[in-house]
C-alpha positions, 0 to 999 in steps of 0.5 A: 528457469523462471519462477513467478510466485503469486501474492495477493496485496492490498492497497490504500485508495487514496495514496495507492500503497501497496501492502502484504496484509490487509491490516497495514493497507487499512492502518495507512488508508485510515491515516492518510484520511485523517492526515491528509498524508502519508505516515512514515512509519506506516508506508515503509512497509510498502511493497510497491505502489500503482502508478496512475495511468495517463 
């Protein structure tokens, strides 16, 4: 048997991180914005990524 559950993320434009909440993918696109980077403590959150496609 197969389950698919569906669940909606959300994704920081410019690292391309993906999160559970909007809130979180806000916090981390504020940061790397800001920053230039990526912030440790907000990205161990992340649930996945979208790989560029070349």
């Amino acid at each position: 048997m197969t389950i698919k559950m569906a669940m909606e993320l959300y994704f920081c434009e410019i690292c391309r991180f993906a999160y559970k909440d909007r809130e979180t993918a806000e916090k981390c696109e504020d940061w790397c914005r800001k920053h230039k980077s990526c912030s440790l403590e907000i990205t161990k959150s992340a649930v996945g990524e979208i790989k560029n496609e070349k």
